[in-house]
C-alpha positions, 0 to 999 in steps of 0.5 A: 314632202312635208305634210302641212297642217290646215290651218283657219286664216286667223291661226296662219295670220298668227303664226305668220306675225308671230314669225314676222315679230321674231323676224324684227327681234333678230335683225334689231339684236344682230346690230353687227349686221350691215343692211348692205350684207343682208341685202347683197346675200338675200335681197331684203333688208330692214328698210325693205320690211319697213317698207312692206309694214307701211304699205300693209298699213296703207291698204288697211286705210292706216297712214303712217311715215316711212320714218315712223315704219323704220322706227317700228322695225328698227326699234329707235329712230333711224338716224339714231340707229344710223348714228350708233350702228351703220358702218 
C-alpha cells in the first residue's frame, strides 16, 4: 500500500482543484468523445460535473444555472457545443 502524505485542507483542496481543472481540460480537448461513451463506460459524464459545480456553488449560497455550469465545464455555450460536436 501506498504511503500517503498528510496533507492540511487547503493543500488537499488545491490539489483536489488543480486536478478537477485538469479534469475539465481534458474533456473540452477531447471533443471526439461522445458524453454518451463517457457515461456508458464510467457512469459520469460533462453534465454530471456540470451538475455537482452547481450544486457545490448552491451549498456555498453561489446561484448559478444549470446552463451557466454547463458553460463553465464545457468551455462555450451548451447549444454551441451541441451544434459543433454532439454526434
Amino acid at each position: 500500500m501506498a504511503e500517503i502524505p498528510s496533507l492540511d485542507d487547503a493543500t488537499r483542496t488545491q490539489l483536489e482543484a488543480a486536478a478537477f481543472r485538469r479534469l475539465v481540460e481534458h474533456f473540452r480537448s477531447r471533443t471526439d468523445v461522445q458524453n454518451v461513451d463517457v457515461m456508458t463506460l464510467a457512469g459520469v459524464c460533462r453534465n454530471c460535473l456540470a451538475k455537482w459545480y452547481r450544486a457545490a456553488a448552491e451549498e456555498r449560497g453561489v446561484a448559478l444555472t444549470d446552463e451557466a455550469a454547463r458553460e463553465i465545464i464545457y468551455g462555450m455555450p451548451y447549444a454551441e457545443w451541441k451544434a459543433t460536436h454532439q454526434k
